[in-house]
Phi, psi and omega in degrees: 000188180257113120046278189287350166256343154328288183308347183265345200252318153308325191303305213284324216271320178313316194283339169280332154329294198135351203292153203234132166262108205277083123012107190228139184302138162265191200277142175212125194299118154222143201298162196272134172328159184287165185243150183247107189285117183292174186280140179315151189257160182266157174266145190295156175318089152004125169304141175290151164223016170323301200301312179290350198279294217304316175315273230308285174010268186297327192278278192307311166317302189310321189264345150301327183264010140323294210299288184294340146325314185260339175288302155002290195260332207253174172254186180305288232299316184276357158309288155314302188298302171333278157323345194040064203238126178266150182319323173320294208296306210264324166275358168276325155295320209285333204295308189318296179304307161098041184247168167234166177260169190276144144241106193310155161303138184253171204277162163303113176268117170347115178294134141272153177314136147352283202306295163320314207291305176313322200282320162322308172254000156321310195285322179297314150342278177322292203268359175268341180286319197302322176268340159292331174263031173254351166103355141006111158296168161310307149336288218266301165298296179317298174302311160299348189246320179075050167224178201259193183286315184304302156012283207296310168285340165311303217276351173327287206309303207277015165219020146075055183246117179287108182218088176312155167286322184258167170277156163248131151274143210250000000 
């Protein structure tokens, strides 16, 4: 049957009973109580460690103006080596502290002549055609002679020295 004259027909029959339609309070917000936090405990006092900070301090200026003294005259590297000190360490004073170290003048290097210069790769010439035709690599020549490639190829270009990069094999 249908549902809603069910419910109308229980209704009528509740209410001929005698039954009473009862009223109930609806919802009503109430906030959660505070919450109670205990009191903080105090904390004990920290030991002084003024006086060792203050050594460490006092310790560590002296030896940056130690430091900055010997940079004047000295270079890092002979600074380090005096102190057994590492160059790190020691360019970290200096960044901190705001000294530069001495750097000697450095010397000139000597020019050499034309002639001289000439007579050097004639001789360089000379023993690089004697090991190419001995089957040499390039490679092999630049190491044995205690010169670099670029050398080697200046000196090919300026005397006209045939030196393939591979052996051609027969």
């Amino acid at each position: 049957m249908n549902q809603s004259i069910d419910l109308e027909a229980a209704q009528a029959a509740f209410f001929a009973s005698g039954g009473q339609l009862v009223v109930l309070e609806g919802f009503t917000y109430r906030p959660l109580p505070e919450r109670k936090h205990p009191d903080p405990k105090q904390k004990p006092p920290k030991p002084s460690t003024r006086k060792a900070e203050r050594q460490q301090v006092t310790k560590a200026r002296t030896r940056a103006a130690k430091i900055a003294e010997l940079a004047k005259t000295m270079s890092c590297g002979e600074v380090a080596e005096l102190l057994g000190e590492t160059k790190g360490a020691l360019w970290g004073v200096a960044a901190r502290e705001g000294f530069k170290f001495f750097s000697p003048p450095r010397a000139a290097r000597p020019t050499k002549s034309a002639a001289d210069q000439e007579k050097e790769d004639r001789a360089l010439a000379d023993q690089i055609i004697a090991l190419r035709d001995a089957g040499n690599s390039r490679t092999w020549v630049t190491a044995k002679l205690g010169i670099g490639n670029r050398k080697l190829e200046r000196i090919l270009v300026a005397f006209k020295i045939n030196f393939p990069l591979q052996r051609h094999r027969g």
